[in-house]
C-alpha positions in Angstrom: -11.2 18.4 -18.2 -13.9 16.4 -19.4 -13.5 14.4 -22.5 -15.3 15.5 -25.5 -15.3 11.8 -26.8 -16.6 10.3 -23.7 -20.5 8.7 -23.7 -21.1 9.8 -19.9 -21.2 13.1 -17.6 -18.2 14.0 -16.4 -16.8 12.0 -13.3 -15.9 14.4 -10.9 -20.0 15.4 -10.6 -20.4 12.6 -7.9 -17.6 14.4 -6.2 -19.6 17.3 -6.3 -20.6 18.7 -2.8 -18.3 16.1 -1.1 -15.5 16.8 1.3 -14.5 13.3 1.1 -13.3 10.5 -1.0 -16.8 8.9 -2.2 -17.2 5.3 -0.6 -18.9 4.2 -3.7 -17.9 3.3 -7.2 -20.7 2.8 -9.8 -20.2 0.0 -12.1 -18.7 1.9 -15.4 -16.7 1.3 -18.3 -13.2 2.3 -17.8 -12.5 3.2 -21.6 -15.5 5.5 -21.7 -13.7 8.5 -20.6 -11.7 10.0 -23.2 -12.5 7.3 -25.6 -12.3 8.5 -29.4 -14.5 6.0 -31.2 -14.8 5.8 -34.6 -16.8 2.8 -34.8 -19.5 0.7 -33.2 -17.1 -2.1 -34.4 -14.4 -0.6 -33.2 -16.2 0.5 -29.6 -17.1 -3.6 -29.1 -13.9 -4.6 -29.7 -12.0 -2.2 -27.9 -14.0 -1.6 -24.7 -13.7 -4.3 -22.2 -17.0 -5.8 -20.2 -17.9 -3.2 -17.4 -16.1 -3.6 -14.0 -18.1 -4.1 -11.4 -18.9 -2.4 -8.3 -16.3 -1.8 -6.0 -17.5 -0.6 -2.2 -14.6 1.1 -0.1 -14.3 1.9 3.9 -12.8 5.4 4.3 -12.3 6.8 7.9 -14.2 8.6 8.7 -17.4 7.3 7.2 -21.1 8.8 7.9 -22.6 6.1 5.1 -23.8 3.7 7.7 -24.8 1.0 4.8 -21.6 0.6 3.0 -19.9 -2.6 3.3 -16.0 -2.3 4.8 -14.3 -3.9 1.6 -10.7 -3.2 2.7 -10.3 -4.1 6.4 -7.5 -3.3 8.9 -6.8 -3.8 12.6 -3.4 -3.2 13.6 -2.7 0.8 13.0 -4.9 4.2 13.2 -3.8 7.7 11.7 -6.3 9.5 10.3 -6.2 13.4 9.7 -5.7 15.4 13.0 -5.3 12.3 15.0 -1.8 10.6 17.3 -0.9 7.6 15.1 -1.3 4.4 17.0 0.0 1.2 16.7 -3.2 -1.9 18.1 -4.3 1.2 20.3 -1.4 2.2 21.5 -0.4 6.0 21.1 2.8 6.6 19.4 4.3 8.7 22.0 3.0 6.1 24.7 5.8 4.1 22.9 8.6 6.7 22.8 8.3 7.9 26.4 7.8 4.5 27.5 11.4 3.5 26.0 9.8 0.3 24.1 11.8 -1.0 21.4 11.4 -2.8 17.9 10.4 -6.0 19.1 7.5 -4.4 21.4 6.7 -2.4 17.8 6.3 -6.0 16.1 4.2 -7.4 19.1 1.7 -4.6 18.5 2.0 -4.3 14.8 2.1 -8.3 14.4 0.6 -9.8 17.2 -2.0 -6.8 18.0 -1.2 -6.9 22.0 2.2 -5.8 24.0 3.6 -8.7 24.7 5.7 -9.5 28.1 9.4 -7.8 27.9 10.9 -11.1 28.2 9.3 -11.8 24.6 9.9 -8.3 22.6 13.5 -8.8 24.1 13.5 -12.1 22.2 12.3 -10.9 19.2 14.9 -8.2 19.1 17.7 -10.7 19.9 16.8 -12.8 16.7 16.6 -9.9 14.4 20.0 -9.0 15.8 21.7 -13.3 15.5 19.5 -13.2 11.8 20.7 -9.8 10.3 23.5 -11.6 8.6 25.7 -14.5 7.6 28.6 -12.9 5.5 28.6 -12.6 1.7 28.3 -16.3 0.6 24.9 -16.8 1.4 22.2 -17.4 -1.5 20.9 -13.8 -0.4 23.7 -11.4 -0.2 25.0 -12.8 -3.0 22.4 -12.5 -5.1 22.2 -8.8 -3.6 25.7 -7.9 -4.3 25.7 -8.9 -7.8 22.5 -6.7 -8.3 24.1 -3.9 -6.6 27.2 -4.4 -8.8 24.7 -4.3 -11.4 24.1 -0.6 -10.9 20.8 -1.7 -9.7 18.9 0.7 -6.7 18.5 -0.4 -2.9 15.1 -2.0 -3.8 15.9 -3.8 -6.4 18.9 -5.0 -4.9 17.0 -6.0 -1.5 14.5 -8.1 -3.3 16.5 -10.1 -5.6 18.0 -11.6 -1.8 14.6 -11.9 -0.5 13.5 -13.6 -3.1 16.0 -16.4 -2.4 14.6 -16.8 1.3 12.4 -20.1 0.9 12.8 -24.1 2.5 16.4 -24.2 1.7 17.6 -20.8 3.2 16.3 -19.3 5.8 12.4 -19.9 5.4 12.7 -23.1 7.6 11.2 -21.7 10.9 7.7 -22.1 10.0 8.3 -25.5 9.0 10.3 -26.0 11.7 7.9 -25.0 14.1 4.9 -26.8 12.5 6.3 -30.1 12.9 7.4 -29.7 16.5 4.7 -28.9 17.5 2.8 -31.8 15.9 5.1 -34.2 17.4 5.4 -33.3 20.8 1.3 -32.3 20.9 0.8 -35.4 19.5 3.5 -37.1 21.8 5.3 -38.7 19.5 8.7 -39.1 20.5 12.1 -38.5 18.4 13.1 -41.5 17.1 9.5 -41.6 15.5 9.5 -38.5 14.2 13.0 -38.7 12.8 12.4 -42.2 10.9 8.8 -41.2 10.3 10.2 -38.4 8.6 12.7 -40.7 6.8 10.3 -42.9 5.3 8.4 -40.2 4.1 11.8 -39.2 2.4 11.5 -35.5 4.1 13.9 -33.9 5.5 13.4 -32.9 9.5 13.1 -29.0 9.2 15.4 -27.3 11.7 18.2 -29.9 11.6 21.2 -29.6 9.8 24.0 -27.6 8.2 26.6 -27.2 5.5 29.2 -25.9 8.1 28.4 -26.5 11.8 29.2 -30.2 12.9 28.0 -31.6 16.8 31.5 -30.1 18.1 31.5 -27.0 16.3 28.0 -26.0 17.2 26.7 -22.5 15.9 26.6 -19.7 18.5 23.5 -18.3 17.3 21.3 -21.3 18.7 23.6 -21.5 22.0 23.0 -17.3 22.7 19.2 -18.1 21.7 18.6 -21.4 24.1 20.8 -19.4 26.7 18.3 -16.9 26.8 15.2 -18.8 26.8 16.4 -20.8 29.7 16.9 -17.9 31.5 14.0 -15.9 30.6 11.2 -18.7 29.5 8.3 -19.9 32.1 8.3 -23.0 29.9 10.9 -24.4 27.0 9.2 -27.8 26.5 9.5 -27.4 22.4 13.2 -26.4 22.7 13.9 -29.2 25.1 11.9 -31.6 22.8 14.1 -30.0 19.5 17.4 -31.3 21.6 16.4 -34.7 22.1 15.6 -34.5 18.2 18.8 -33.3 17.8 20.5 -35.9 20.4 18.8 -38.7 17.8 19.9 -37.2 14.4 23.7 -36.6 15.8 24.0 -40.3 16.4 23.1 -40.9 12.6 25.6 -37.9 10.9 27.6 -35.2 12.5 26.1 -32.7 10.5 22.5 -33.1 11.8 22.9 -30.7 14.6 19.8 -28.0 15.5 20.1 -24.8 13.6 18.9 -21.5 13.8 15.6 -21.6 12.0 14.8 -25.2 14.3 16.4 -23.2 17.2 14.0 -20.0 16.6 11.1 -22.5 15.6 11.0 -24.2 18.8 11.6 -21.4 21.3 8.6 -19.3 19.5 6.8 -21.9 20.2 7.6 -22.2 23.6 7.3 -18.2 23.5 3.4 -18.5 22.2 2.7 -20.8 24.5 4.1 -19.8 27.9 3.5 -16.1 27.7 -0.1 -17.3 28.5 -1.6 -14.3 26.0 -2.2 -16.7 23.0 -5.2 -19.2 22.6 -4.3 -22.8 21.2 -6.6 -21.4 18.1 -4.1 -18.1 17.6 -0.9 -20.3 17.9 -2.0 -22.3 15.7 -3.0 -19.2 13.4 0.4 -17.6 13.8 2.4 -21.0 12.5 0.3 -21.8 9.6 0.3 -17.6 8.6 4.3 -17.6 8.3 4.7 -14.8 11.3 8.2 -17.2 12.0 9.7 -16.6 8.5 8.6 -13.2 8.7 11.1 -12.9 11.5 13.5 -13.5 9.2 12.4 -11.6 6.3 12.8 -8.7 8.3 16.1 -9.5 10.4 18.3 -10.3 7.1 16.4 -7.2 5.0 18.8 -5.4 7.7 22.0 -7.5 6.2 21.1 -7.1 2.7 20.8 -3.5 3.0 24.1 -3.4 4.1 25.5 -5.3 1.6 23.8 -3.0 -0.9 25.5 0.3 0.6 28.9 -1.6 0.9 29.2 -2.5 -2.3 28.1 0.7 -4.0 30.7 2.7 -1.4 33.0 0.3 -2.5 32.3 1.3 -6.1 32.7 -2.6 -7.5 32.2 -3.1 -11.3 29.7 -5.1 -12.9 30.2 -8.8 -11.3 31.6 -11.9 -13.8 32.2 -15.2 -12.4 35.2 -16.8 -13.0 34.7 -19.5 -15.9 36.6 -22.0 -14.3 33.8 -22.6 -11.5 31.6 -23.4 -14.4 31.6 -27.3 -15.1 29.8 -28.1 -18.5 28.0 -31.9 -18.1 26.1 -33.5 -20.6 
């Protein structure tokens, strides 16, 4: 119902006569419906500056001359129609068997991508779903949940530990191999480049795994790609990297975000269905830490449910891990 207080007609008369959502919003001020003033003091001090016009795309549209203010590319599912994901009918997924990865390649990359490369994708959500209790993330899920805190709550407060020193390495990673090896520089360079820089080679390195205790994640992912991959130059290229940096600490060995840097790389590249211009889109966008985003959102979730089955109390560190410094 229409305000009594308000300076201007009532808003729903530009709806009148429409069967849509109108594509154009006059500039208006938003306290001016239902606004009780008492005042022209009080009006200019209350009412903020009047917003300005805002132009939205709704599909369909039969308003030839308004401006598309909020694009989109990858999906379709408008009213009556088969939602599609870049083109491709949702059925045509089902009947064809495709999986989640071949869902991400049209979702992320907008084209199917060879089976070879969904099949990748899906094997790194699977290695990247998680790594036990201790890490920053489900830890700082599990004390949420033990909080009494919901599934969202809980799954963000992990996410939002993902960054440069867990887990949000790949892009990283990737960038710099593939500025190296494009720009042909070779390990030792890029190592000691790196160390004069005092930056630390992304990719390489780990609290736990040492040169003879390797991690089994990067062995079942370089397995793969050296079955399955036309090309693995930038994997190859991450070894020798890795070769140098084991000769200066045990520690240095390739991990799982250099591991999954390099072979996406190597993925982008020899599929033959990305430009130099797109790869080089894809790295500097984050798609690589989005992999693992959404692999360890899987983990986290589970964490959630298993401590709230579990029915664990509030969580309360023990004081004797706390040191007090000056």
């Amino acid at each position: 119902m229409h305000s009594p207080y308000s300076l201007g007609p009532p808003p729903n008369r530009r709806l009148d006569g429409c069967n849509r959502i109108t594509s154009l919003f006059p500039s208006v001020s938003i306290t001016d419906i239902g606004c009780n003033r008492h005042s022209e003091f009080e009006a200019e001090n209350r009412d903020p500056p009047s917003i300005p016009n805002f132009i939205f795309r709704f599909l369909p549209s039969s308003s030839p001359d308004v401006s598309q203010f909020f694009p989109f590319q990858i999906s379709t599912s408008s009213s009556g129609e088969e939602p599609c994901y870049a083109g491709v009918p949702m059925s045509s997924i089902v009947e064809q068997g495709l999986g989640v990865g071949d869902v991400i390649s049209l979702l992320w990359f907008k084209r199917s991508l060879p089976r070879y490369c969904t099949k990748f994708i899906e094997i790194c959500i699977m290695l990247c779903a998680d790594h036990g209790p201790c890490a920053s993330g489900a830890h700082n899920t599990i004390v949420t949940a033990r909080a009494g805190k919901d599934l969202v709550s809980s799954l963000v407060s992990g996410l939002l530990t993902i960054g440069p020193r867990f887990g949000g390495a790949i892009d990283d990673a990737a960038r710099y191999f593939k500025d190296v090896y494009d720009g042909g520089l070779t390990p030792y360079e890029f190592v000691e480049g790196m160390k004069k820089k005092g930056i630390r080679v992304p990719g390489i390195g780990h609290r736990i795994k040492r040169g003879d205790n390797r991690d089994k994640r990067v062995e079942l992912l370089q397995l793969f790609a050296r079955t399955n991959f036309p090309s693995v130059k930038y994997m190859e290229y991450a070894v020798q990297v890795e070769t140098y940096t084991l000769s200066k600490a045990n520690n240095l060995v390739l991990n799982v975000d250099g591991a999954i840097g390099s072979l996406f790389l190597d993925l982008l590249a020899g599929s033959g269905m990305f430009t130099k211009q797109e790869i080089d889109e894809i790295v500097e966008i984050g798609y690589l830490n989005g992999l693992f985003v959404l692999a360890r959102s899987i983990g986290l979730i589970g964490h959630t449910f298993d401590q709230k089955r579990l029915k664990q109390p509030l969580y309360h560190h023990p004081w004797e891990d706390v040191l007090y410094t000056k």
